[in-house]
PDB file of N, CA, C and O in Angstrom:
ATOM      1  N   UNK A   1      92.907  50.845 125.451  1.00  0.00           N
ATOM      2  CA  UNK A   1      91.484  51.087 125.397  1.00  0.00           C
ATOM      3  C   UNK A   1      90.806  50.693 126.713  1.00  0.00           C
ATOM      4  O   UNK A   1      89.966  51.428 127.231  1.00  0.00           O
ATOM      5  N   UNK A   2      91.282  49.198 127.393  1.00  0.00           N
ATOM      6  CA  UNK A   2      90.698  49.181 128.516  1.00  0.00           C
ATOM      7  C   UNK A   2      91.201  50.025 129.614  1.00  0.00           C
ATOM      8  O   UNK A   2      90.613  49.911 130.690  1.00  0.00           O
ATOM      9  N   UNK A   3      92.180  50.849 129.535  1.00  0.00           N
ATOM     10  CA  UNK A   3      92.026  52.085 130.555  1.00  0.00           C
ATOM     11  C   UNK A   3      91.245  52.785 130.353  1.00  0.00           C
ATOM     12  O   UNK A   3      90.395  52.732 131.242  1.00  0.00           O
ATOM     13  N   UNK A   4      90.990  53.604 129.482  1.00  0.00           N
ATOM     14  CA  UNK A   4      90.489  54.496 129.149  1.00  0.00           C
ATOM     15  C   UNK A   4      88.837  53.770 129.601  1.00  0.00           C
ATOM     16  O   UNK A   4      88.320  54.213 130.627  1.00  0.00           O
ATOM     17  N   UNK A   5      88.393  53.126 129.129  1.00  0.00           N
ATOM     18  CA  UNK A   5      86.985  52.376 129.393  1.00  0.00           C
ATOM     19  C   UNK A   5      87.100  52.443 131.082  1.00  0.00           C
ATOM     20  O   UNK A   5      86.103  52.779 131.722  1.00  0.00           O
ATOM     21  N   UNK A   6      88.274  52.130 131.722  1.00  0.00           N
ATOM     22  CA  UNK A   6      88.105  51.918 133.648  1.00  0.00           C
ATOM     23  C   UNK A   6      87.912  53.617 133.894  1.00  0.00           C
ATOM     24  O   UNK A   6      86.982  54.021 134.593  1.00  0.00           O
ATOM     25  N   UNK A   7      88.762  54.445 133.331  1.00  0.00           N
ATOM     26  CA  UNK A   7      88.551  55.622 133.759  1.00  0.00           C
ATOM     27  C   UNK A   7      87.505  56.216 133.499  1.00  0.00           C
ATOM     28  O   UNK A   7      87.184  57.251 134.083  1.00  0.00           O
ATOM     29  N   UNK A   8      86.964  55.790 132.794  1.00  0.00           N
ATOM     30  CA  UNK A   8      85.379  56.301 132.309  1.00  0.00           C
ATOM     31  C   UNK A   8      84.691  55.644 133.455  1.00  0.00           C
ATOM     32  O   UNK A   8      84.662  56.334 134.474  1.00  0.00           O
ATOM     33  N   UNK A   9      84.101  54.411 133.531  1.00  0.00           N
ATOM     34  CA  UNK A   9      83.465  53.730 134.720  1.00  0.00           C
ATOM     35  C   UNK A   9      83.667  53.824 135.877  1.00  0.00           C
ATOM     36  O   UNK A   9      82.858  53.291 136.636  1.00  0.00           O
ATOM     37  N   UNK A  10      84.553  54.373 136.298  1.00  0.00           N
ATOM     38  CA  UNK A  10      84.855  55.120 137.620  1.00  0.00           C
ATOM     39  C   UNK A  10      84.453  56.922 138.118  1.00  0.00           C
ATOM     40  O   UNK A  10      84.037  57.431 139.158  1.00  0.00           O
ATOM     41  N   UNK A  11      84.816  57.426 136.842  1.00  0.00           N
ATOM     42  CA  UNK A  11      83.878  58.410 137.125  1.00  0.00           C
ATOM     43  C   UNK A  11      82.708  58.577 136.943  1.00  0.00           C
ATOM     44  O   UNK A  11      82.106  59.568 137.357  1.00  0.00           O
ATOM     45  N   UNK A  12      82.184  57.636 136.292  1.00  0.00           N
ATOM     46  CA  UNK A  12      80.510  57.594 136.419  1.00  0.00           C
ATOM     47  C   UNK A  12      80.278  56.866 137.679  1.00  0.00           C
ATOM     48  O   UNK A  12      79.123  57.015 138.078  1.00  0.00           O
ATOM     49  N   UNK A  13      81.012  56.129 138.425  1.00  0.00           N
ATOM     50  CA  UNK A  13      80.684  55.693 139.984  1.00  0.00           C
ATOM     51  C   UNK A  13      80.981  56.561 140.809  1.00  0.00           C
ATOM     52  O   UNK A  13      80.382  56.425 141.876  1.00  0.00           O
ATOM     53  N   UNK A  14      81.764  57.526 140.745  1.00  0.00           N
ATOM     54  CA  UNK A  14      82.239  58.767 141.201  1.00  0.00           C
ATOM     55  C   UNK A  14      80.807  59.608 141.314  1.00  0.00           C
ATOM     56  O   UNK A  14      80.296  59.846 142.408  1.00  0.00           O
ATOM     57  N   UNK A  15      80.208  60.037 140.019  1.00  0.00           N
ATOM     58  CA  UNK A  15      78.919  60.700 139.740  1.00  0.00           C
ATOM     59  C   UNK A  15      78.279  60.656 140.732  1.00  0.00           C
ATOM     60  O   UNK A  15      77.983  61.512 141.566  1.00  0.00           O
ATOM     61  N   UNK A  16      77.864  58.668 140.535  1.00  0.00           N
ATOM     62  CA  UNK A  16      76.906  58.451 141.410  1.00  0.00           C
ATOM     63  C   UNK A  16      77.134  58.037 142.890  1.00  0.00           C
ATOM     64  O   UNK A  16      76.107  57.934 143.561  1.00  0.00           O
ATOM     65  N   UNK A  17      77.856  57.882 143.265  1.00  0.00           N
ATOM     66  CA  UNK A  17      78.447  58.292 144.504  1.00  0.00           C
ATOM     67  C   UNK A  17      78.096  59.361 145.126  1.00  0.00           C
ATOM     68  O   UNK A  17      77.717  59.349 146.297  1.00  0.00           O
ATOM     69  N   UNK A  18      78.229  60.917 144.054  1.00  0.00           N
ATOM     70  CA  UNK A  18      77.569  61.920 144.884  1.00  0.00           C
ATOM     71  C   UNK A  18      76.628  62.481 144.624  1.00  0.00           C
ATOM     72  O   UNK A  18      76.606  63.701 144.788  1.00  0.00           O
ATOM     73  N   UNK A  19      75.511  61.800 144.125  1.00  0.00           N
ATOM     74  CA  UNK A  19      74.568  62.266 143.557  1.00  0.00           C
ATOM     75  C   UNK A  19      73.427  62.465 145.056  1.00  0.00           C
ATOM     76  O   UNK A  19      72.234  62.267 144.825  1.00  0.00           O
ATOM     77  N   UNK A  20      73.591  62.621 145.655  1.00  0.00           N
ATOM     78  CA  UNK A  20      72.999  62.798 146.671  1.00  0.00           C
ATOM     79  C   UNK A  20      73.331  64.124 147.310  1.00  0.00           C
ATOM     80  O   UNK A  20      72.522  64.562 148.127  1.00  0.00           O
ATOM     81  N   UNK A  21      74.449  64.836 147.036  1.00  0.00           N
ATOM     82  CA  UNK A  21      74.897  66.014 146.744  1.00  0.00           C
ATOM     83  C   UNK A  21      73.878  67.174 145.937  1.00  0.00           C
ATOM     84  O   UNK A  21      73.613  67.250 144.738  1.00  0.00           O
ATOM     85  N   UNK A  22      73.433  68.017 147.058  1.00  0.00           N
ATOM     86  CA  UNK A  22      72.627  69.239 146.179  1.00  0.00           C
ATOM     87  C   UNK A  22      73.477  70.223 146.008  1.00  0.00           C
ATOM     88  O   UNK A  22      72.867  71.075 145.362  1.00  0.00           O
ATOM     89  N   UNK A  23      74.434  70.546 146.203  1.00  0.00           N
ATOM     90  CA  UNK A  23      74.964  71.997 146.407  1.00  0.00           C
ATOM     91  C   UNK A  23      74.819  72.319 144.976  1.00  0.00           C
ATOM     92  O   UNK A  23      74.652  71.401 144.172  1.00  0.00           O
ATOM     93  N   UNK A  24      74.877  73.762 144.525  1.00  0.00           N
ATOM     94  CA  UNK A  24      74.320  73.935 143.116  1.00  0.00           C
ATOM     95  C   UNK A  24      75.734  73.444 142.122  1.00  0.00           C
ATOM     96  O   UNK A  24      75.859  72.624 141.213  1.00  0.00           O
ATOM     97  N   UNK A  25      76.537  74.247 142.698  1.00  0.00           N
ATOM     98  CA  UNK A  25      78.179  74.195 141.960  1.00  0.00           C
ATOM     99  C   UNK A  25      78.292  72.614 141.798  1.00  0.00           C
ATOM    100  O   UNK A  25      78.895  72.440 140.738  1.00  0.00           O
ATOM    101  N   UNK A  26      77.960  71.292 142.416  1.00  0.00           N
ATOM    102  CA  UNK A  26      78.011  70.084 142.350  1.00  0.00           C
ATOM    103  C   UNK A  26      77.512  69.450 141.193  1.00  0.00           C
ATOM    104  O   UNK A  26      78.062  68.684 140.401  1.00  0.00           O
ATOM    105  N   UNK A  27      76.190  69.980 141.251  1.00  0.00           N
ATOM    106  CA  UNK A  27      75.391  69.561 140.188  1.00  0.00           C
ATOM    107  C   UNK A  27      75.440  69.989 139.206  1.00  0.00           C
ATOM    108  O   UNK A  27      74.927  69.382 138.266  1.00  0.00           O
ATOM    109  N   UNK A  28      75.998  71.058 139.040  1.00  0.00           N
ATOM    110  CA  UNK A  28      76.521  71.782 137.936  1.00  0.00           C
ATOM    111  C   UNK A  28      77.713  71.200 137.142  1.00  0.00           C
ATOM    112  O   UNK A  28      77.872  71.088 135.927  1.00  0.00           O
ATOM    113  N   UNK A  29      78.516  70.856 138.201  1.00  0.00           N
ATOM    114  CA  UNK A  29      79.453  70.184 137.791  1.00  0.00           C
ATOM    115  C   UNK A  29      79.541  68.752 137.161  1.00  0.00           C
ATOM    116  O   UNK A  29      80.223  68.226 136.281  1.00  0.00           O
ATOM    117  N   UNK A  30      78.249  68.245 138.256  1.00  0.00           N
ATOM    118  CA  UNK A  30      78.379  66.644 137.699  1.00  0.00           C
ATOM    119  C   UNK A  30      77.487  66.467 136.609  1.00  0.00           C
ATOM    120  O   UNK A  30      77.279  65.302 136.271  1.00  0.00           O
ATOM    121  N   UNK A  31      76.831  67.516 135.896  1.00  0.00           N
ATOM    122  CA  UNK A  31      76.443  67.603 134.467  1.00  0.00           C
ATOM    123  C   UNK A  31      77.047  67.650 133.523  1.00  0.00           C
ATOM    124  O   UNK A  31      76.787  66.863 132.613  1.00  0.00           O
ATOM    125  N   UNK A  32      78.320  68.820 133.371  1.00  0.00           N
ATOM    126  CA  UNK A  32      78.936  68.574 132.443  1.00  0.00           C
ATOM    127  C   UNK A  32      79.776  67.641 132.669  1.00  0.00           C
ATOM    128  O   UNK A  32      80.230  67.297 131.578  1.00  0.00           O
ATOM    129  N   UNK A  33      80.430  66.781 133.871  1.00  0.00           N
ATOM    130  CA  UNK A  33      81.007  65.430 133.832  1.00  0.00           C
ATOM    131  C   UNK A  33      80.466  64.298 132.838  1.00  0.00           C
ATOM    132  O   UNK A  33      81.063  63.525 132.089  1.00  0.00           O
ATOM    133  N   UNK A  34      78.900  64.523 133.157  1.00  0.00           N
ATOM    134  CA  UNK A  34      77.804  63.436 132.599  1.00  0.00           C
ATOM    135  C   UNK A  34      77.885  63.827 131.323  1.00  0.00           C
ATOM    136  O   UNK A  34      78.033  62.770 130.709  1.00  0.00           O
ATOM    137  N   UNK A  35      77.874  64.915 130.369  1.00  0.00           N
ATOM    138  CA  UNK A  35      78.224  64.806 129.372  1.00  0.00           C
ATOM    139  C   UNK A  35      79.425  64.659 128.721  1.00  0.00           C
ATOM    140  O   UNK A  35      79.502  64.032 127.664  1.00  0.00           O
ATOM    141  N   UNK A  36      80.907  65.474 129.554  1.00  0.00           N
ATOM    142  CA  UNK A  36      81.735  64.819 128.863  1.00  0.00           C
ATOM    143  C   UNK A  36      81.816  63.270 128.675  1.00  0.00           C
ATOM    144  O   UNK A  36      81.856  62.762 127.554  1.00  0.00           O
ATOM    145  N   UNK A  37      81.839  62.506 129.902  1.00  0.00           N
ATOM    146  CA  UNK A  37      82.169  61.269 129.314  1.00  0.00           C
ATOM    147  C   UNK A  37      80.996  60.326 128.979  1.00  0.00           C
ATOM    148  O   UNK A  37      80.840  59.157 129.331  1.00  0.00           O
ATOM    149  N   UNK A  38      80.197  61.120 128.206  1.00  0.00           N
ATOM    150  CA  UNK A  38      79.178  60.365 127.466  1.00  0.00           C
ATOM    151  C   UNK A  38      79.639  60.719 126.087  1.00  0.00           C
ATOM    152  O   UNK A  38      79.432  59.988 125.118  1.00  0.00           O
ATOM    153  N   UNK A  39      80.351  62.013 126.022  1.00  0.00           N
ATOM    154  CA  UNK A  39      81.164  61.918 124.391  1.00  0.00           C
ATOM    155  C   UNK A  39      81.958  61.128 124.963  1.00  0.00           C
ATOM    156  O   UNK A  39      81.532  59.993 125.176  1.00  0.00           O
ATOM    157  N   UNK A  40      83.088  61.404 125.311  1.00  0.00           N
ATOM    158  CA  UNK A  40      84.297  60.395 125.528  1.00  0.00           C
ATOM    159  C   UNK A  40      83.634  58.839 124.994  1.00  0.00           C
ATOM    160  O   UNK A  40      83.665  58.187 123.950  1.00  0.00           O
ATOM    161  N   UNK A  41      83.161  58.718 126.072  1.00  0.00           N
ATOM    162  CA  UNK A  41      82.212  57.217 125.416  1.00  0.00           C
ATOM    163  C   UNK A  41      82.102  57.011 123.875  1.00  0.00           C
ATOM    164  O   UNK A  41      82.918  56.360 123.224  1.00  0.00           O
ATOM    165  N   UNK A  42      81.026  57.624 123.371  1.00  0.00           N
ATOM    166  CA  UNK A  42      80.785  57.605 122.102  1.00  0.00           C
ATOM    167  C   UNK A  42      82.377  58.027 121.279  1.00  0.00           C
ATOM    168  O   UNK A  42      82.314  57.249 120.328  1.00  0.00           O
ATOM    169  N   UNK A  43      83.231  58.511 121.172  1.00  0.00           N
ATOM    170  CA  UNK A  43      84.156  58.659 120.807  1.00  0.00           C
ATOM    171  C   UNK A  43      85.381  57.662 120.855  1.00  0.00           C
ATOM    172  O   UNK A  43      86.164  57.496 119.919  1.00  0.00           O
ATOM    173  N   UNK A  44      85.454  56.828 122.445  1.00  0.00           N
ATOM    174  CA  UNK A  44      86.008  55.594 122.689  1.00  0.00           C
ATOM    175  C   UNK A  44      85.577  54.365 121.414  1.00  0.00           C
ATOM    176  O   UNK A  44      86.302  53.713 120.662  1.00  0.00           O
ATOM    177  N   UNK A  45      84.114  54.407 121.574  1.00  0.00           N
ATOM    178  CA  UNK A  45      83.138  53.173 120.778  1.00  0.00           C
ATOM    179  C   UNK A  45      83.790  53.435 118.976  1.00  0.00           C
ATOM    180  O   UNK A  45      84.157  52.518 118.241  1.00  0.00           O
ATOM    181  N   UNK A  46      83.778  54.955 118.607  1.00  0.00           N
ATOM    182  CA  UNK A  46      84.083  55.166 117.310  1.00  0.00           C
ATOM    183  C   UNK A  46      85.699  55.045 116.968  1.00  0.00           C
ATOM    184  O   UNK A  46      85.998  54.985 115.775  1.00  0.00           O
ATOM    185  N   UNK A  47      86.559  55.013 117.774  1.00  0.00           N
ATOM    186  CA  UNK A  47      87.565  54.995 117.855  1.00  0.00           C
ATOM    187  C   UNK A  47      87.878  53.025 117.480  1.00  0.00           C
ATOM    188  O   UNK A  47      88.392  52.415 116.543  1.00  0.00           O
ATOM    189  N   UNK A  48      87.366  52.705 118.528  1.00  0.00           N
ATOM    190  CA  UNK A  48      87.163  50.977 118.164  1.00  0.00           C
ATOM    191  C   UNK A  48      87.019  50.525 116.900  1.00  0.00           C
ATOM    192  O   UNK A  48      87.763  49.801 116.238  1.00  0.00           O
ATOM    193  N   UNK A  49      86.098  50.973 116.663  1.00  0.00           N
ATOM    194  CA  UNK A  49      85.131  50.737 115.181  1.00  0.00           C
ATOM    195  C   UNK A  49      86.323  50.830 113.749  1.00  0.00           C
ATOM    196  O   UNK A  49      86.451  50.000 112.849  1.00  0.00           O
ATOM    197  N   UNK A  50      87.145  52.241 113.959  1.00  0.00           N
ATOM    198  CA  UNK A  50      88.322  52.587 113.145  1.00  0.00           C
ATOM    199  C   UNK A  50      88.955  51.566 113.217  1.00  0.00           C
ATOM    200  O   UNK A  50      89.154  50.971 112.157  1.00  0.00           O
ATOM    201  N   UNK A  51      89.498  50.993 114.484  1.00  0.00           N
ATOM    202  CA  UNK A  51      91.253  50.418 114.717  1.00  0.00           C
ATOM    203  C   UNK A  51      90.445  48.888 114.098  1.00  0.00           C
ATOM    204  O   UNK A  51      91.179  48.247 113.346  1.00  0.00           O
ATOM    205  N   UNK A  52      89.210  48.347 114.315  1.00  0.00           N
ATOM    206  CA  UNK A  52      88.769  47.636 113.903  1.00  0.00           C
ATOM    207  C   UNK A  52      88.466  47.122 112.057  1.00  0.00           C
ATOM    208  O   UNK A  52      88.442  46.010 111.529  1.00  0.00           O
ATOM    209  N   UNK A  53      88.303  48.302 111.588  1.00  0.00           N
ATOM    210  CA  UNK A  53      88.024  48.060 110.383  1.00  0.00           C
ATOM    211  C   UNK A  53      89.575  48.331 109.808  1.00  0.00           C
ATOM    212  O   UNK A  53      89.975  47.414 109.091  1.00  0.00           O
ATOM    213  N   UNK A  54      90.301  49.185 109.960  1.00  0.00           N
ATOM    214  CA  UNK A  54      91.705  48.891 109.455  1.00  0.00           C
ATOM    215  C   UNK A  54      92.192  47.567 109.992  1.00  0.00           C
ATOM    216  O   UNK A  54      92.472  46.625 109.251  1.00  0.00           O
ATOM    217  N   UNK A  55      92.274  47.533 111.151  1.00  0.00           N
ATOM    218  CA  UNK A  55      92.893  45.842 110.929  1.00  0.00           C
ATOM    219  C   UNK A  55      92.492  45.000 110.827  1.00  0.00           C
ATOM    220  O   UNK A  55      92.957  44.091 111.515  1.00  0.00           O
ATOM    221  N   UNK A  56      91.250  44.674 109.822  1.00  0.00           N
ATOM    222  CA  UNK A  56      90.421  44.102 109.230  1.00  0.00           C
ATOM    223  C   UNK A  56      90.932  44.114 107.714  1.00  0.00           C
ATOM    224  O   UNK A  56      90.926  43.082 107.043  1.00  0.00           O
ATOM    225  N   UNK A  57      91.595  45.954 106.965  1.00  0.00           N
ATOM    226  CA  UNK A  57      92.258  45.842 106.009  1.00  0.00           C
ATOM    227  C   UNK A  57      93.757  45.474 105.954  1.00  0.00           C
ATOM    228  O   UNK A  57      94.302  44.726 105.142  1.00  0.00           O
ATOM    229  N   UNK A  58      94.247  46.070 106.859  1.00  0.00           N
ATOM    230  CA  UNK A  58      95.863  45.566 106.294  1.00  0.00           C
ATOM    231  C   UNK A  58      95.373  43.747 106.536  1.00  0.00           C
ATOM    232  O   UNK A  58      95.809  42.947 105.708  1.00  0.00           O
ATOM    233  N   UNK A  59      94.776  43.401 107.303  1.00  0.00           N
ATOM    234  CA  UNK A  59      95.165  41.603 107.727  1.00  0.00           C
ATOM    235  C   UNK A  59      94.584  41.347 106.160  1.00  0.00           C
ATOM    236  O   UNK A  59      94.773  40.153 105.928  1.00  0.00           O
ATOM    237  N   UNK A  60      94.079  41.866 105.228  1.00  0.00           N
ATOM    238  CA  UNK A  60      93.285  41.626 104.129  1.00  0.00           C
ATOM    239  C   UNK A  60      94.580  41.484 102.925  1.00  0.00           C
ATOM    240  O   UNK A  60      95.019  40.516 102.304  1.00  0.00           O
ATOM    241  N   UNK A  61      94.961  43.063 102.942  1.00  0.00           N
ATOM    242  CA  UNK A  61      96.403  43.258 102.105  1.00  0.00           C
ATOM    243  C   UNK A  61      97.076  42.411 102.871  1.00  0.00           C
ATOM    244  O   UNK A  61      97.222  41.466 102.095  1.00  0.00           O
ATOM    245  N   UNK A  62      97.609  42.092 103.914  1.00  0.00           N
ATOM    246  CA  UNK A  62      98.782  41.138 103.960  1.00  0.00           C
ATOM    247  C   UNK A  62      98.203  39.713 103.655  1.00  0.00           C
ATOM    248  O   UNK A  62      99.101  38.875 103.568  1.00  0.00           O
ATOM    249  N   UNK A  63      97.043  39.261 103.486  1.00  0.00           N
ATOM    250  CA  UNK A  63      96.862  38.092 102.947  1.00  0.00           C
ATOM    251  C   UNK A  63      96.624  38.051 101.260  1.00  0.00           C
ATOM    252  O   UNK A  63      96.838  37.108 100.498  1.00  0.00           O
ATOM    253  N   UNK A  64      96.237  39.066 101.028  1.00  0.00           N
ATOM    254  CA  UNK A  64      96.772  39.495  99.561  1.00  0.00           C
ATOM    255  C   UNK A  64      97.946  39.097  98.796  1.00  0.00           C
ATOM    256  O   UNK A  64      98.265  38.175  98.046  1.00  0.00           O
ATOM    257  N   UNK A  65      98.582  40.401  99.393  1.00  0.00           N
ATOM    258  CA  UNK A  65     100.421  39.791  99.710  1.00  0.00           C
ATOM    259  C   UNK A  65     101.039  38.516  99.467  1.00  0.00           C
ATOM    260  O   UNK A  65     101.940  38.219  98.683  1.00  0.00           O
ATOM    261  N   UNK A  66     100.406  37.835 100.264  1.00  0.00           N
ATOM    262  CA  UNK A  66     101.367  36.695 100.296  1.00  0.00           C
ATOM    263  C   UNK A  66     101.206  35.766  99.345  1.00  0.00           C
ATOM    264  O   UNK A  66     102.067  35.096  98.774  1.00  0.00           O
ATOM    265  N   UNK A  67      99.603  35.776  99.167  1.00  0.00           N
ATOM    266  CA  UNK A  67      99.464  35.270  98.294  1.00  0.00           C
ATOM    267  C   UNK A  67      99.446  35.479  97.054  1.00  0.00           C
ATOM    268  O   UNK A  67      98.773  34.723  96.354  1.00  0.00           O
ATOM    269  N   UNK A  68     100.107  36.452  96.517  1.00  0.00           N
ATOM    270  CA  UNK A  68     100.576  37.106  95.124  1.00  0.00           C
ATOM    271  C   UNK A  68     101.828  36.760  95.138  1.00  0.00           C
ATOM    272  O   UNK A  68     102.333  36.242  94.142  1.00  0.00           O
ATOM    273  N   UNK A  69     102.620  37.020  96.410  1.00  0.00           N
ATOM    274  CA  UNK A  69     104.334  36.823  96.412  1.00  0.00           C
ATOM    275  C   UNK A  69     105.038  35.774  97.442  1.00  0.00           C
ATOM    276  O   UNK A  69     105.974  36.067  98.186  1.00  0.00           O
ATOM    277  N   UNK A  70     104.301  34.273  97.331  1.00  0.00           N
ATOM    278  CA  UNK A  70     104.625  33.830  98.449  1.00  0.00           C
ATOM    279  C   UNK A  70     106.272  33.809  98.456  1.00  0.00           C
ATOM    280  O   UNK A  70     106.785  34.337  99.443  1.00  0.00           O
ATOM    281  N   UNK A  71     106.796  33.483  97.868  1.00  0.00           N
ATOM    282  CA  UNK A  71     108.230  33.336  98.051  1.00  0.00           C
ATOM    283  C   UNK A  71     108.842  34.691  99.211  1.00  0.00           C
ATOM    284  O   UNK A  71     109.393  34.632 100.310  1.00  0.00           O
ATOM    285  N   UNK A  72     108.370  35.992  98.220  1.00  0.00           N
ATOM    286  CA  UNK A  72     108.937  36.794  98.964  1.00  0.00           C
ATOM    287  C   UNK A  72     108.757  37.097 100.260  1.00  0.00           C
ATOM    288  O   UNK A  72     109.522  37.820 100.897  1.00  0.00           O
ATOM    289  N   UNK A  73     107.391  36.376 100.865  1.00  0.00           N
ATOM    290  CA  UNK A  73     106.746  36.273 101.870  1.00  0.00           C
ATOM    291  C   UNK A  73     107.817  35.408 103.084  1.00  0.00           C
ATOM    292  O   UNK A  73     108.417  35.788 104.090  1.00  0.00           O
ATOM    293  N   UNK A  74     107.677  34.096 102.390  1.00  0.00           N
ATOM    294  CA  UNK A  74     108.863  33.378 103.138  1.00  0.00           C
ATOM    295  C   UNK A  74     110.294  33.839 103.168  1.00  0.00           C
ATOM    296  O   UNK A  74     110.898  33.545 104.199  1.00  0.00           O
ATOM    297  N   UNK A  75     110.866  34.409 102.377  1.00  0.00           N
ATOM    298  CA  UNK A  75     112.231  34.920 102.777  1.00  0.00           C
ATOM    299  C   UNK A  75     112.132  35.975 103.637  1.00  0.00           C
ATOM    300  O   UNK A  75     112.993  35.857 104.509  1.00  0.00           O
ATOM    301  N   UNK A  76     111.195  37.351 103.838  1.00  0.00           N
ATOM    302  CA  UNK A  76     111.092  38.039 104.590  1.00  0.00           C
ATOM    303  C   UNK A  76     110.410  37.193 106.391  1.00  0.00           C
ATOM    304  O   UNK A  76     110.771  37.720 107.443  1.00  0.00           O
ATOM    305  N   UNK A  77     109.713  36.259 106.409  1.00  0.00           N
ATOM    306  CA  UNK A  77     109.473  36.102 107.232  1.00  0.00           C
ATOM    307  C   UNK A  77     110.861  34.682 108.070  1.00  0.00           C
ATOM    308  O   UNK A  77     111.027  34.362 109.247  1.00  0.00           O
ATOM    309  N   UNK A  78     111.496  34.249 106.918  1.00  0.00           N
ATOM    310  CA  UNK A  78     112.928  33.692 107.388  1.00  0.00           C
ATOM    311  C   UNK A  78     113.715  34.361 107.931  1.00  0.00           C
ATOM    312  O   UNK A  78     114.441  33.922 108.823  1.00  0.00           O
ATOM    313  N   UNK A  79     113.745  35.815 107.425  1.00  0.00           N
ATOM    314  CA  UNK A  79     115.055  36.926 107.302  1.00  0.00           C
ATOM    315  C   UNK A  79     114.358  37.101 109.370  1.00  0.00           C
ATOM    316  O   UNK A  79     114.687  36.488 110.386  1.00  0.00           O
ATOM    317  N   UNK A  80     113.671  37.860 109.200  1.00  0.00           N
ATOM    318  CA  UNK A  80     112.660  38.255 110.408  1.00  0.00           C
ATOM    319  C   UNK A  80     113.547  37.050 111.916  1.00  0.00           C
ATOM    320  O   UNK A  80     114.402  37.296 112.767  1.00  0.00           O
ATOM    321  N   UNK A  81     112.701  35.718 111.537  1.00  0.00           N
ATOM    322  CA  UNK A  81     113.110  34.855 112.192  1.00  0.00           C
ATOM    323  C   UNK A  81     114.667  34.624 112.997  1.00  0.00           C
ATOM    324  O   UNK A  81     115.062  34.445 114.149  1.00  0.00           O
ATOM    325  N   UNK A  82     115.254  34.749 111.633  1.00  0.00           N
ATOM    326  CA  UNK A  82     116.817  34.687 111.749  1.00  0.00           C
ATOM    327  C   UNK A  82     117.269  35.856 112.810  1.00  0.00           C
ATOM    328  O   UNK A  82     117.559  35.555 113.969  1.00  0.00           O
ATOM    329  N   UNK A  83     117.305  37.034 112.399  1.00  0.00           N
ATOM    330  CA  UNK A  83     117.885  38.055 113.258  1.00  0.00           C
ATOM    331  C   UNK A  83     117.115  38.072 114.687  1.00  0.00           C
ATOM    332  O   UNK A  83     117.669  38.518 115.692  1.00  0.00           O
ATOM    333  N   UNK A  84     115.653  37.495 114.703  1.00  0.00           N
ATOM    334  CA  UNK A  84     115.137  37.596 116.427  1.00  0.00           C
ATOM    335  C   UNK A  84     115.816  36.161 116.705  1.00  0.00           C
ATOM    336  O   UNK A  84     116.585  36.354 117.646  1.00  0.00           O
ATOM    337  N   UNK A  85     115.864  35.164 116.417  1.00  0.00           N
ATOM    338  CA  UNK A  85     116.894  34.142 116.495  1.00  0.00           C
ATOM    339  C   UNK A  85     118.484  34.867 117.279  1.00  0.00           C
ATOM    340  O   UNK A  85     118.811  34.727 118.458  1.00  0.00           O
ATOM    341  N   UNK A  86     119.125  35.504 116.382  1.00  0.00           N
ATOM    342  CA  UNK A  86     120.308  35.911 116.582  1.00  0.00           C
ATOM    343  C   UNK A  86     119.966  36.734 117.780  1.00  0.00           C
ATOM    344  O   UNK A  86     119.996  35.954 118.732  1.00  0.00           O
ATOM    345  N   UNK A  87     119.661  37.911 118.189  1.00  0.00           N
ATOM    346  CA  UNK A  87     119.062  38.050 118.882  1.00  0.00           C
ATOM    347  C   UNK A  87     119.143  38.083 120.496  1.00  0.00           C
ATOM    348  O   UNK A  87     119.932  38.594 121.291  1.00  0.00           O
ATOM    349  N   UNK A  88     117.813  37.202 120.634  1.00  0.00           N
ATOM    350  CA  UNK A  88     117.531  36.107 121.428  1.00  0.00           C
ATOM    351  C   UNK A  88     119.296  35.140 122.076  1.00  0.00           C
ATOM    352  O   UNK A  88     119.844  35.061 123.175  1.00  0.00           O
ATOM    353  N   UNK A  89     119.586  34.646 120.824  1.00  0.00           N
ATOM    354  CA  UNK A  89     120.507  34.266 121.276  1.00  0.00           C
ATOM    355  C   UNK A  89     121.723  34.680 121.747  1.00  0.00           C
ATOM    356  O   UNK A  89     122.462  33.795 122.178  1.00  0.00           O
ATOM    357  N   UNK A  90     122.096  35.777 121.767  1.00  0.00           N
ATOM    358  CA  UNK A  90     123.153  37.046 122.651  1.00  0.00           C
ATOM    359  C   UNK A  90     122.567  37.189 123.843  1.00  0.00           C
ATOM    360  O   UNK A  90     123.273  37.404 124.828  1.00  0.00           O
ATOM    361  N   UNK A  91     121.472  37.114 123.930  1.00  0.00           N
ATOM    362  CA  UNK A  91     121.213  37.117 125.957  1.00  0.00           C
ATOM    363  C   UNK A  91     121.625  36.280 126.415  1.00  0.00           C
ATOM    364  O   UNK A  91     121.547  36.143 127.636  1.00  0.00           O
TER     365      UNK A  91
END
């Protein structure tokens, strides 16, 4: 996401960089620039908002989870352990 956010802020410094530029084809151009990444923008922001509120739910269900099945919780997160253990330990 923070690429996408630098590549956005760079071509709006880009914009204005040549905004001192009359040629018609320029300005023409750096209009619909100015609107694409003013969707892009708004689309970046809504995009956030998504990845935000889902992992807001699964962190919800997995605290659910565990706490309905702790046992099974701890053996899966032993099992987990063990094999990055094993692992780890072959390098």
């Amino acid at each position: 996401m923070q690429d996408l956010q630098r590549v956005i802020t760079d071509a709006e410094e880009l914009l204005h960089a040549t905004a001192s530029e009359t040629e018609p084809k320029l300005v023409e151009m750096r209009e619909r620039i100015r609107g694409n990444l003013l969707a892009a923008r708004h689309k970046l922001g809504d995009i956030e908002d998504v990845i935000k509120v889902k992992t807001k739910e699964a962190a919800q269900a997995t605290d659910d989870y565990v706490h309905e099945h702790p046992w099974k919780a701890i053996s899966v997160a032993a099992g987990a352990g063990l094999i990055i253990g094993l692992l780890v330990g072959r390098r």
